[in-house]
N, C-alpha and C positions, 0 to 999 in steps of 0.2 A: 484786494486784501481778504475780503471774506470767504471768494472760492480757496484762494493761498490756504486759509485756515480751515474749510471745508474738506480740502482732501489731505491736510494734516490729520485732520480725526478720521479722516477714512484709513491712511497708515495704520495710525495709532491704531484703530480696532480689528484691524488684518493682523497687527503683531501678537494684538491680544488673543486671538482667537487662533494662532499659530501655540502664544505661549500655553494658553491652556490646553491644548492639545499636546501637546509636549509632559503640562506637569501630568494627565491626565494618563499616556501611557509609562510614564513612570512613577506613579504609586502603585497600593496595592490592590485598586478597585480594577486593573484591568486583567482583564482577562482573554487578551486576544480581538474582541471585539471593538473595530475601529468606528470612531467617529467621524474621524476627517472629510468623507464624504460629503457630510450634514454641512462640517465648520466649512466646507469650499463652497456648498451652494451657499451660506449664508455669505459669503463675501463675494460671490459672482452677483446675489439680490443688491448686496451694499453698494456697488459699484456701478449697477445701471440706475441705482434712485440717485446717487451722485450727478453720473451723466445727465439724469432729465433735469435736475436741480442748475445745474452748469448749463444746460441751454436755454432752461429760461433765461440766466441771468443775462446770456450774451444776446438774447432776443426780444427783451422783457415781455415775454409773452409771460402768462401764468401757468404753474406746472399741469392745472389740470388741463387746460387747452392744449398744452403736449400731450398728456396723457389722452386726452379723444381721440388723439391722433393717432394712436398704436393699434388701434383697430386694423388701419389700414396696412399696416408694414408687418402686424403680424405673422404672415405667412412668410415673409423674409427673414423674420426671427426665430419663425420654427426652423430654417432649411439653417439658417448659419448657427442654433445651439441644438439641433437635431440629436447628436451623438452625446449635449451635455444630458439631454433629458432623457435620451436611453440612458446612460453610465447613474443619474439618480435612481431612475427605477430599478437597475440592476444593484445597485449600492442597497436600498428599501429591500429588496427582495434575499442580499444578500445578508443582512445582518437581523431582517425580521425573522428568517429562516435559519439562521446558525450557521451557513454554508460553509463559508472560510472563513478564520480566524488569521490575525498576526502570530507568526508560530509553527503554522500548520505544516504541515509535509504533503504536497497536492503533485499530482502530474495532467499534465495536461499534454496528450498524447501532436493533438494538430496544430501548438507551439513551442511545439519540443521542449516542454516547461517541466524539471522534475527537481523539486527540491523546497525549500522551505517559503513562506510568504513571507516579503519581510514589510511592506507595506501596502495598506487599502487607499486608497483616494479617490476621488469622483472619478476621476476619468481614465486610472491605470492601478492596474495592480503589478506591482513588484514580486517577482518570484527568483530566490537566489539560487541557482541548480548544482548541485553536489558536487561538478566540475568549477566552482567557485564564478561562473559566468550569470550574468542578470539577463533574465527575459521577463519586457517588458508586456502586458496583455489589456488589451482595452476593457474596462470593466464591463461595458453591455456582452461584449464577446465572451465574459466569462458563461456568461449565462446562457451563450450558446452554444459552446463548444464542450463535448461530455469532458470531464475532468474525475478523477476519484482524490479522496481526502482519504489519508492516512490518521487522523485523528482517530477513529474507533478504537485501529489497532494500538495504539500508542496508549489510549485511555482504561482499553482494556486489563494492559497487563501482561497480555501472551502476544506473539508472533507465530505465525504459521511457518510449519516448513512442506514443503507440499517435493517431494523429489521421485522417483522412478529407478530403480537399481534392472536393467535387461539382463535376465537372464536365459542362457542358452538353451532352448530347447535341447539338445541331443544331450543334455546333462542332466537332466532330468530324469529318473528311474525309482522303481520298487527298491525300498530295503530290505534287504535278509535281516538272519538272525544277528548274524555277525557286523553288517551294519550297526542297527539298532544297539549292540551292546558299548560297541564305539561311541555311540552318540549318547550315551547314556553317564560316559565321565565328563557329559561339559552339566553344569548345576544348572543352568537356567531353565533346560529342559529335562532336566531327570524328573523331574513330578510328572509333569507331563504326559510322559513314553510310559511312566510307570501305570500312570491312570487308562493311556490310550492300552496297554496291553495285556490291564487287566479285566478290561471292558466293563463287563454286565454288573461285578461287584462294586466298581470306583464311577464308572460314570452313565450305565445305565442302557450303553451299547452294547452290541457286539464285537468282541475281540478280533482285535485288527491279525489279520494271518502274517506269518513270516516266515514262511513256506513255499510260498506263492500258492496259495490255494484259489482256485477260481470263485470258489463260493466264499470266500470272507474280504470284506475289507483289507486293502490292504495301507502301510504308509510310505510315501513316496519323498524321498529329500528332499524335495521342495516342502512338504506340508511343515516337513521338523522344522526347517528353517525359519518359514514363515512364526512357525510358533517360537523361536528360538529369537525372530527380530520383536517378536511383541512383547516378551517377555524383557526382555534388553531396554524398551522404553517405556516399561513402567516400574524399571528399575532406576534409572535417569533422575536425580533430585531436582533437574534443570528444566525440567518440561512438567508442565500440568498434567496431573493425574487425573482429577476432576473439576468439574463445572466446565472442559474446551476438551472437544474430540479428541482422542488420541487411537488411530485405526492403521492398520494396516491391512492393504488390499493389495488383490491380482487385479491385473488390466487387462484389456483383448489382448491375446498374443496377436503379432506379427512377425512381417520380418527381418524385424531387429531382436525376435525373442519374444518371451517374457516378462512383461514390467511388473515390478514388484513394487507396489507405490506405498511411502511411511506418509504418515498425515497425523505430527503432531503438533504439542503448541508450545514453545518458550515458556520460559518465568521470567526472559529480559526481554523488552524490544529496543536495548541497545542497538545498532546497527553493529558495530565490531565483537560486543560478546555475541552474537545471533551468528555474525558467519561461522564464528570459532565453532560453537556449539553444533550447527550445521552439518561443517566438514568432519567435526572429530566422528559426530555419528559416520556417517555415510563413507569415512577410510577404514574404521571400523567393520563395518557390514563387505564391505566390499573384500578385506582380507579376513573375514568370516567364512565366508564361500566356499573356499576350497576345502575346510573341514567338514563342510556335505555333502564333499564331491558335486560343486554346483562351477557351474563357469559365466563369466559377464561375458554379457555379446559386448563387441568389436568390431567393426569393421577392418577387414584388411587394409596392411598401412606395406610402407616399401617395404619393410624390414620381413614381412611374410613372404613377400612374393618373391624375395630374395632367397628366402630358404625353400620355398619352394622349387624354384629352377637350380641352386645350387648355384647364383654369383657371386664371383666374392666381394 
């Protein structure tokens, strides 16, 4: 009767410590950071002081004469909770250091893990992946497999867009006069053209030629464009002007071209307003091009090589 009543109250404080763990990530004091860890070893402790209690009773030995005895068997206690007592230190490590949260958005590349945490526990972490599938991760393993946390960017405010527009080398040329005057009714870059052409008085240089003179600078549709894409995202309300990079650069050419890479940042990190935002630039830029006589590399597909031999 008293063991009967002895592991009633062990129930009893396993549900307790379930329930509080329950009210606890549903109020408002949470914030991502799990306990459950803590509340599992303290009921894995609850359950082997039970067991010594229960052998005394069925041996009338006294607990503490069980307890001398653990000495010996403790090396078969470390090999068979081995992996609880990595998953504790990795739990310690995990919530002393802020790692993961419940919430989080984490990939974890070497178990194909990408998508949000939905629960911490001693011995697994719960990761829900964006294809609405559960991958399960032993919490010591967290701690040893690299993972990146998407929490900074989420916390920050911006998203990156980091993309590469290949531009054709053989499209690439000096503008004339007649160029440049062309280029001169898109607004983005009339100040611009105006400042590069009138040099020494607006910006402090030498006047770019449009003559093709070998002694002056001259400008090439790639540079207007470039300045024609920088101008274009910081006119954007959507993307950070300030406090988060907003650059655009040339990459090595190869040969695939010329990478022309945009490198700014969001005001959402929605995931569906960020694509939108994404592609509108970059459909954008890309039927921007041909007004600088500029071409995106391609690789040849059927439909060329078709026209090339002349099949029908």
């Amino acid at each position: 009767m008293l063991l009967l009543i002895l592991w009633l109250v062990v129930l009893t404080i396993n549900s307790i410590l379930n329930g509080l763990n329950a009210i606890y990530e549903a109020s408002d004091l949470f914030r991502g950071v799990s306990i459950q860890g803590y509340l599992d070893l303290a009921k894995l402790g609850l359950i082997v002081g039970t067991l010594i209690v229960t052998a005394s009773v069925f041996t009338g030995q006294s607990p503490v004469v069980l307890l001398s005895g653990l000495g010996v068997v403790m090396a078969l206690l470390v090999l068979m909770f081995r992996d609880t007592m990595l998953s504790f230190v990795a739990s310690v490590q995990i919530s002393s250091s802020d790692l993961v949260r419940e919430g989080d958005w984490i990939e974890v590349p070497s178990y194909e893990a990408d998508g949000t945490v939905m629960n911490i526990s001693l011995h697994r972490v719960k990761v829900r992946n964006w294809d609405k599938t559960i991958t399960v991760i032993p919490t010591h393993k967290l701690m040893e497999a690299p993972f990146k946390n998407w929490r900074g960017m989420q916390e920050s405010g911006g998203r990156r867009i980091k993309r590469a527009i290949y531009v054709d080398l053989n499209s690439i040329r000096f503008c004339d006069r007649e160029t440049l005057e062309r280029f001169k009714d898109i607004d983005l870059i009339k100040d611009y053209l105006e400042a590069k052409l009138s040099g020494v008085e607006q910006t402090g240089s030498v006047p770019v030629s449009v003559d093709g003179s070998p002694t002056a600078p001259q400008l090439t549709n790639m540079e207007v464009f470039q300045a024609y894409v920088t101008n274009y995202l910081k006119g954007r309300a959507d993307l950070h002007q300030e406090g988060m990079t907003l650059l655009v650069r040339q990459l090595a050419p190869g040969p695939t071209g010329l990478p022309l890479e945009i490198y700014p940042f969001t005001k959402t990190v929605d995931w569906v307003e960020y694509e939108a935002i994404h592609a509108e630039i970059l459909d954008h830029l890309v039927g921007a091009m041909p007004q600088f006589d500029l071409r995106v590399f391609q690789e040849p597909t059927g439909a060329d090589f078709r026209a090339l031999v002349k099949l029908p």
